[in-house]
N, C-alpha and C positions, 0 to 999 in steps of 0.2 A: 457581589462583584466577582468575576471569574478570578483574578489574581486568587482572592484565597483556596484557588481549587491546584494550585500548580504543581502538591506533592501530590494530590492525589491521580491525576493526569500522566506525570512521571511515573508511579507507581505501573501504569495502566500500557502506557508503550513499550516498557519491558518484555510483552509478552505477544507483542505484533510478530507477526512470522509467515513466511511463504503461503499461501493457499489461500489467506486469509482474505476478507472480504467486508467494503467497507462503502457506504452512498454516502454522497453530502447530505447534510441532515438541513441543508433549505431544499434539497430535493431535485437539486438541478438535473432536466431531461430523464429524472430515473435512471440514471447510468451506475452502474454498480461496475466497483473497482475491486481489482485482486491483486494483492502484495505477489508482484514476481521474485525480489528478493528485497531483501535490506542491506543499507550498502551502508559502513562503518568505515571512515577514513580519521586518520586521528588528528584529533584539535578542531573535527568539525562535530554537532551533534549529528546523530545517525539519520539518515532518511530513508525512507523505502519509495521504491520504484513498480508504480502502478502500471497496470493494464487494463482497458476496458472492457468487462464483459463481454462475449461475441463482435468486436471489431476486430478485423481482418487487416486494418490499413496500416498498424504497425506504429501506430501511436501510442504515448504513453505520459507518464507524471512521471515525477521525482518529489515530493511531498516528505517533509521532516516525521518524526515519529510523535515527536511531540504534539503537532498538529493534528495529525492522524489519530490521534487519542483523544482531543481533545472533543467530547461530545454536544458542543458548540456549532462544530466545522463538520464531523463526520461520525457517522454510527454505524456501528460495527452488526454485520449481517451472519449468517451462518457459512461457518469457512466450507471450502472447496473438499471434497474427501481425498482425492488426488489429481494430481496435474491432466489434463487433456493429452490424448495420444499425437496431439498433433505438430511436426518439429516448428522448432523455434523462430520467431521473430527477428531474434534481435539481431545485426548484423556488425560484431565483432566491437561493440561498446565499451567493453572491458570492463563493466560495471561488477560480470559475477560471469563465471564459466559456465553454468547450467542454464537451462529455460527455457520455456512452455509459451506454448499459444493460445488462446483464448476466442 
């Protein structure tokens, strides 16, 4: 039963970070996601805010960390070595000062 897996899950989102890169593990569309940042606000748990690989449209997730670890929902791919030269998406969300396009 997954419940007994939930220190180890915790253990494992601790260490989600920018560049990183993560598929739904049922495979949906083969769309592979990259952690643009992680957004930490207090009294809520942390989530991180996805990007889809080579979309242009300026769409994104906002998916918990916990979830994101959880290799149930998502498996973790080989992270990005550095961001794309190409400027930002985002249009002033306040989510995080910096960030990449995809």
């Amino acid at each position: 039963m997954w419940i007994f897996d939930l220190g180890t899950t915790a253990s494992r989102f601790r260490d989600i970070k920018p560049l990183d890169r993560f598929a739904k593990s049922d495979g949906e569309n083969g769309a592979v996601w990259i952690v643009d940042s992680v957004i930490k606000v207090r009294g809520m748990p942390p989530h991180a805010r996805l990007v889809r690989q080579g979309d242009s449209g300026g769409g994104y997730r906002t998916i918990s960390l916990s979830a994101l670890a959880d290799r149930t929902m998502y498996r973790r791919l080989s992270p990005l070595s550095a961001p794309p030269s190409t400027p930002s998406r985002r249009g002033g969300d306040g989510l995080s000062p910096e960030g990449f396009s995809l």
